[in-house]
C-alpha positions as CSV (number, residue, x, y, z in Angstrom):
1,X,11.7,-9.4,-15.9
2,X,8.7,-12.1,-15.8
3,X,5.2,-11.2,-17.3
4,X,2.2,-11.7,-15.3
5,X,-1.4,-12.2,-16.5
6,X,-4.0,-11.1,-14.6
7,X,-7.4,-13.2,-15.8
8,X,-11.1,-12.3,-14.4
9,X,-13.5,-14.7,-14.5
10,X,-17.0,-13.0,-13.9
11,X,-19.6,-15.3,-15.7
12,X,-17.6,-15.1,-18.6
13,X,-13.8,-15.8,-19.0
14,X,-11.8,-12.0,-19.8
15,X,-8.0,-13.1,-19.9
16,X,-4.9,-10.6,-19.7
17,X,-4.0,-11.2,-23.5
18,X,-0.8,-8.2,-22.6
19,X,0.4,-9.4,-18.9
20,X,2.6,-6.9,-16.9
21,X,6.0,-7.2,-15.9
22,X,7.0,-6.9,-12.7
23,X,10.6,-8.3,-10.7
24,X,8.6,-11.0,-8.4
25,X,5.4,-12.6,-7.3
26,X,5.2,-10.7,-4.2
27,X,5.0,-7.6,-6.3
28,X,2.3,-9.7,-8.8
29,X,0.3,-10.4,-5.6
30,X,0.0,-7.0,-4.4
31,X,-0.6,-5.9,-7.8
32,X,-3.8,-8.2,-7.6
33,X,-5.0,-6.9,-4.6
34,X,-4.9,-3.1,-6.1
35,X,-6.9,-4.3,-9.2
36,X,-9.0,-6.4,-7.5
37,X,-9.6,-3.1,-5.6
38,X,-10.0,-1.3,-8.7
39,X,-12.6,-3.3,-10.3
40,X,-14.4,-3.4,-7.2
41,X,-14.4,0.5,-6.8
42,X,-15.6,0.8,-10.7
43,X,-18.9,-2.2,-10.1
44,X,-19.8,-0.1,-7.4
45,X,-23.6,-1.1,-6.7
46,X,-22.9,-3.7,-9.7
47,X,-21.1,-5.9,-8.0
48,X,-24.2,-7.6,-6.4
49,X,-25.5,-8.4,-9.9
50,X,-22.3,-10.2,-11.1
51,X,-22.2,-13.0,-8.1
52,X,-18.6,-14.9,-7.9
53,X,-15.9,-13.5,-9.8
54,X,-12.1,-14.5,-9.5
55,X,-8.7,-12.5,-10.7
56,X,-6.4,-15.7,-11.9
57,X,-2.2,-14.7,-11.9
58,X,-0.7,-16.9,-14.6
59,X,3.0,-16.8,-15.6
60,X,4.3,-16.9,-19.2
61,X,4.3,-20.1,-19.3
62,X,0.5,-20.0,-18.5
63,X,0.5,-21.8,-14.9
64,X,-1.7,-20.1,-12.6
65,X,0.0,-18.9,-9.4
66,X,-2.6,-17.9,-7.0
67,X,-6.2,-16.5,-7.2
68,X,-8.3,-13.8,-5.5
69,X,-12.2,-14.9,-5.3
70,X,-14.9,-12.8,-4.5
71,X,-18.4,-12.9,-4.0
72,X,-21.6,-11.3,-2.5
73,X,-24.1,-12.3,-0.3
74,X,-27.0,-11.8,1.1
75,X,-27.9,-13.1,5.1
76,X,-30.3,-13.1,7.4
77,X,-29.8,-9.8,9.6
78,X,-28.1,-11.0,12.6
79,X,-27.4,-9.1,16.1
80,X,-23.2,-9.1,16.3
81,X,-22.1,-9.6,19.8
82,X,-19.6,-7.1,21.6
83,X,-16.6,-8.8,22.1
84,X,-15.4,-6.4,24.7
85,X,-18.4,-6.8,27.0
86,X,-18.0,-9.5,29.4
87,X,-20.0,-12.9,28.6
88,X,-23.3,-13.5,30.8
89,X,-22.9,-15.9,33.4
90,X,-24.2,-19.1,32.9
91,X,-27.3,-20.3,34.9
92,X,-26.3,-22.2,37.9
């Protein structure tokens, strides 16, 4: 069965050192969504005081696969239009 590394990079570089197995990349993939969700759920509050961070999926042979980036930011407050209103005429 093929290993998987899952590496964050948060500011500073933590790489999977143990990887996982799992049968396939699909499985790898939604296996990087759950800990993605993990570490986002443990940050809590935190996670605005870390900026960009990334989950990197290498295989044993150390190529990276895909990635999952994340960061937070802070915007002007802006008024969201309903969608399901109908648009305002435009003046004539």
């Amino acid at each position: 069965m093929p290993r998987y590394y899952f590496d964050v990079r948060d500011g500073g570089v933590f790489p999977d050192d143990t990887g996982t197995e799992l049968p396939n990349i699909e499985t790898a993939r939604e296996q990087a969504v759950r800990f993605s969700g993990k570490l986002l759920t443990d940050l809590g509050a935190k996670f605005w005081d870390v900026g960009d961070w990334r989950i990197s999926v290498r295989d044993e042979s150390g190529r990276v696969l895909f990635g999952l980036s994340f960061a937070a930011t802070d915007a002007t407050p802006t008024r969201i239009q309903d969608r399901s209103s109908p648009k305002p005429s435009p003046p004539a």
